[in-house]
C-alpha positions in Angstrom: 43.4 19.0 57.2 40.5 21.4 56.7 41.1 25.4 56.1 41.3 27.9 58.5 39.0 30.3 59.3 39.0 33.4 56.8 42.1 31.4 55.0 41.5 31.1 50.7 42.1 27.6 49.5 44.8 29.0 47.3 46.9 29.8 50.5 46.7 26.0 52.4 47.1 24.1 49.6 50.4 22.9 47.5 48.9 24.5 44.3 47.9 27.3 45.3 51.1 28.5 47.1 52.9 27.3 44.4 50.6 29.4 41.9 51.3 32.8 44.7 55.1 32.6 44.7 55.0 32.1 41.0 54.3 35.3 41.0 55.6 36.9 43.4 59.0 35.6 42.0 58.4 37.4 38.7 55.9 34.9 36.9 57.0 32.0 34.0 59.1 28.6 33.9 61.4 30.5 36.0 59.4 32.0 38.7 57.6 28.7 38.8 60.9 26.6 39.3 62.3 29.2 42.0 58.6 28.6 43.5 58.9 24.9 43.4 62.6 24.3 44.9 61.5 26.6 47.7 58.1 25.1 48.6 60.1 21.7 48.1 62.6 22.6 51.0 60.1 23.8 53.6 58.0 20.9 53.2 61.0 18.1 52.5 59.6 16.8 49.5 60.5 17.0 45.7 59.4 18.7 42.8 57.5 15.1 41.8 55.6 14.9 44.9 54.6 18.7 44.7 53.5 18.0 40.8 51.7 15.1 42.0 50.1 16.2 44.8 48.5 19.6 44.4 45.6 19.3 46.5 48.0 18.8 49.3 48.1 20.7 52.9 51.9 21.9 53.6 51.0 23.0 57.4 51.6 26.1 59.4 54.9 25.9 59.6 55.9 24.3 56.5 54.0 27.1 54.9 55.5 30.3 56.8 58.7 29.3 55.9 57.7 28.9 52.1 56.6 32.3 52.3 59.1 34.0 54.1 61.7 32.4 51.6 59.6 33.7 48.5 59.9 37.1 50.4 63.3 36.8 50.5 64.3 35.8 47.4 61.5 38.7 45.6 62.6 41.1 47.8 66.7 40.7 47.8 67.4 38.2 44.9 69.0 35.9 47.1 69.8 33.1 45.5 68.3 29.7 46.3 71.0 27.5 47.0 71.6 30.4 49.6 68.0 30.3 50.9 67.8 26.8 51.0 71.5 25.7 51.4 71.3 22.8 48.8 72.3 23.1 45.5 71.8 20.2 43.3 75.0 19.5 40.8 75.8 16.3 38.7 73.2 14.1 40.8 74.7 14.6 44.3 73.0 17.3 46.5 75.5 19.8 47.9 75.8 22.1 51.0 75.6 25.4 50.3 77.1 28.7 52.5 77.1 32.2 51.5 80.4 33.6 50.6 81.0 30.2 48.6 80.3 30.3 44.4 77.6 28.6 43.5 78.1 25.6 41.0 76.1 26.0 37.7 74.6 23.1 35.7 77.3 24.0 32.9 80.2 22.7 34.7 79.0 19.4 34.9 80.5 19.0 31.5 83.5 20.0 32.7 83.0 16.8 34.8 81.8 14.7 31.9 84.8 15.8 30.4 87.5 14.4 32.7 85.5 11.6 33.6 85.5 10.4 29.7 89.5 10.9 29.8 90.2 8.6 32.5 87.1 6.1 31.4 88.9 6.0 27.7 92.3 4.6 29.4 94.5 7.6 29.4 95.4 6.9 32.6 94.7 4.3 35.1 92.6 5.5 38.0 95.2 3.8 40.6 97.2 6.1 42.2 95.7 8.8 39.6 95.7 12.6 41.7 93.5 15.2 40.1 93.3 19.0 41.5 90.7 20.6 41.0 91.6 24.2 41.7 89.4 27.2 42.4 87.3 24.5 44.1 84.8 26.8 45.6 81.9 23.8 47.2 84.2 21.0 45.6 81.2 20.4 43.2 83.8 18.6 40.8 86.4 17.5 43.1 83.6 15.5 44.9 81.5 14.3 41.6 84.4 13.1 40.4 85.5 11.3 43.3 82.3 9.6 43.5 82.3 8.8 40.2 85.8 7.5 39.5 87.5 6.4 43.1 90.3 8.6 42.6 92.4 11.2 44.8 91.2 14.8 44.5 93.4 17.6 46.2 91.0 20.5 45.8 92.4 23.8 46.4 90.7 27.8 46.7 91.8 30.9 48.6 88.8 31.3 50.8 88.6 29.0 54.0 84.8 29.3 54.1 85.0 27.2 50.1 87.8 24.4 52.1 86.0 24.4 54.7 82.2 23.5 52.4 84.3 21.1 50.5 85.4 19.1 53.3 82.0 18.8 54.5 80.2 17.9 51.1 83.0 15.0 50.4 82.5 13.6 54.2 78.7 13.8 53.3 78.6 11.9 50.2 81.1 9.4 51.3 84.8 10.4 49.6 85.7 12.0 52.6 89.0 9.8 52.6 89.6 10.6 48.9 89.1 14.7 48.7 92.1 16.7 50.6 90.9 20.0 50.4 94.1 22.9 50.6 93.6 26.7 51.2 95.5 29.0 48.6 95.7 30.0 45.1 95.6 27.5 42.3 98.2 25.2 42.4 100.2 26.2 45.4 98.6 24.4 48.2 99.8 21.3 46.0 103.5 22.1 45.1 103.8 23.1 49.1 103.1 19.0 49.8 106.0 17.1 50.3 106.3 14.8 49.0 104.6 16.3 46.0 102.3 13.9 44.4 102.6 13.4 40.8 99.5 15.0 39.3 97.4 13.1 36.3 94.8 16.0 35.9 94.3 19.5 36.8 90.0 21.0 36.2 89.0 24.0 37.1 86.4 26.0 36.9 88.2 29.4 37.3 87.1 33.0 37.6 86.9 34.5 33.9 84.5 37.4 34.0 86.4 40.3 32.8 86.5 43.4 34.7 83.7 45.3 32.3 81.6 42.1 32.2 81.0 42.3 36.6 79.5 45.7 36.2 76.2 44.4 34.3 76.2 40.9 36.5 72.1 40.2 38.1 71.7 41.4 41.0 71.7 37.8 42.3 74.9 37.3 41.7 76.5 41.2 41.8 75.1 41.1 45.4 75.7 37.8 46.7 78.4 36.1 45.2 82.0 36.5 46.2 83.2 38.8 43.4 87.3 37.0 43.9 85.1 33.4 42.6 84.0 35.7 39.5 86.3 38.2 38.6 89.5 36.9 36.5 90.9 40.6 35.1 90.7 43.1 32.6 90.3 39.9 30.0 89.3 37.2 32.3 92.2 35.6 32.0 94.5 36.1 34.6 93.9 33.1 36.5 93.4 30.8 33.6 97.2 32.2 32.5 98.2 31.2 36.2 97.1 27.3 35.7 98.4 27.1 32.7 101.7 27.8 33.6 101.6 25.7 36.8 99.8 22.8 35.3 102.6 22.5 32.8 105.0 22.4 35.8 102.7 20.4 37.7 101.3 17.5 35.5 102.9 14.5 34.6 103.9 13.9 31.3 100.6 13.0 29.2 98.2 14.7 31.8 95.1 16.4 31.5 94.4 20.2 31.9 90.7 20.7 31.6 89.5 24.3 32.3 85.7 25.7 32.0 85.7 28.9 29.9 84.0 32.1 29.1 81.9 31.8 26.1 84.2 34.3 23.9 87.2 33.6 25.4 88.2 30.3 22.9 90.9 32.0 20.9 93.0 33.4 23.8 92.7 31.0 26.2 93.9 28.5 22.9 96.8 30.5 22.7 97.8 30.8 26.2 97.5 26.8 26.5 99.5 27.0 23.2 102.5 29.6 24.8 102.7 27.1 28.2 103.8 24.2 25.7 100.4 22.1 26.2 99.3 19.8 23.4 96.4 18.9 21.6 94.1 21.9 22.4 90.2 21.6 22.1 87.7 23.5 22.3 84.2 22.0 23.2 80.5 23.1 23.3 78.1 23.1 26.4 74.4 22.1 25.8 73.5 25.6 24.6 76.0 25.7 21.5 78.8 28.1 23.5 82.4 27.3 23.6 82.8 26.4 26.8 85.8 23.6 27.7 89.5 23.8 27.3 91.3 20.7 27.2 95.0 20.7 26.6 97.9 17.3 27.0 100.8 18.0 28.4 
């Protein structure tokens, strides 16, 4: 397809556009990754393709929407997987509604984690239930189902989050494993009768304290639901919450794995420690930051 009339190379062509919302989106790796998802989206095709193929022609239309997404996102610092309504997490490509957190690349350890707990025989996956609470787009409810075979009950306050996480399991094909409950933490699942006996409670809960969600980006401050962030004065309180109803709720030997702020390893030991949970760990993510809880019942 030749250029239009009056129309600079640099705005037809898959570099060039790529090149103009690099910039737009504040320059660098980032603004050139922000500038790649989004081109990706208008025109269906992946970062690969775009890489490959910079000569390309993304058309009219793909290329209007490219740019009134860049707009967006400079002018607002709405977040991609808002703009786009994907967000990609532990291989599987997941719908994405504002209103709902958005996963981050972190808590696929937190995945990792579980998954190597039942892969190393602690329990059998047959009949195994896991809850994964706080389940906001049931990013780990529904990795894990894929990955393992095994029961989630996935539970969070806001109906918009049940409501995603029904939809992402049905769309990658756990549908008939993933129940997903509205209410806080654990008491969607000790409502069930008869109440199934639990082998693993994850979680990636709110733990930004109360001081720490006054100096959030504005792409989160603004967008976000601040009840998926916020977890009190220390960040603890909902962490405090699952400890005490994990230890209540897990059968004996079972797994609480929790995702953690990054200075938060001490306390949230302790409190794992006070609900009379065993064999406490603290692990690293990839950037070196304590990050994971694990505690046995």
């Amino acid at each position: 397809m030749g250029q239009r009339p009056g129309v600079t190379a640099e705005e037809t062509d898959v570099g060039g556009l790529l090149r103009l919302g690099q910039r737009a989106l504040g320059g660098g790796e980032n603004g050139l990754l922000d500038a790649q998802v989004l081109l990706g989206f208008a025109m269906r095709a992946t970062r690969e393709w775009l890489y490959a193929h910079p000569e390309a022609s993304p058309g009219r239309q793909a290329s209007r929407e490219y740019r009134r997404l860049v707009a967006k996102r400079a002018g607002t610092g709405c977040p991609i997987a808002y703009l786009t309504g994907v967000r990609e997490f532990s291989g599987l490509a997941l719908a994405m509604a504002r209103g709902v957190f958005i996963p981050r690349p972190e808590t696929e350890g937190l995945v990792g984690l579980v998954e190597s707990w039942f892969e190393g025989g602690n329990f059998p996956r047959d009949g195994a239930v896991v809850v994964d609470a706080c389940c906001g787009s049931g990013a780990i409810g529904v990795a894990l189902a894929c990955r393992l075979g095994i029961r989630i009950l996935a539970t969070d306050i806001s109906r918009e989050a049940v409501k995603l996480t029904g939809l992402n399991a049905a769309r990658h094909g756990v549908g008939d494993l993933v129940q997903a409950l509205t209410g806080s933490c654990l008491d969607p699942v000790k409502a069930l009768s008869p109440c199934p006996a639990v082998r693993a409670v994850v979680a990636n809960p709110p733990y930004v304290t109360t001081a720490e969600m006054a100096g959030l980006p504005r792409d989160i401050a603004d967008f976000e639901p601040p009840e998926s962030l916020c977890g009190g004065e220390d960040g603890l309180d909902v962490i405090r919450i699952l400890a005490r109803d994990s230890a209540r709720a897990l059968a004996p030997g079972g797994l609480l794995a929790l995702e953690i702020g990054a200075g938060q390893a001490d306390a949230v030991r302790d409190t794992l420690s006070r609900a009379r949970f065993g064999r406490v760990r603290i692990s690293k993510d990839l950037a070196g930051l304590p990050r994971y809880a694990r505690a046995v019942k």
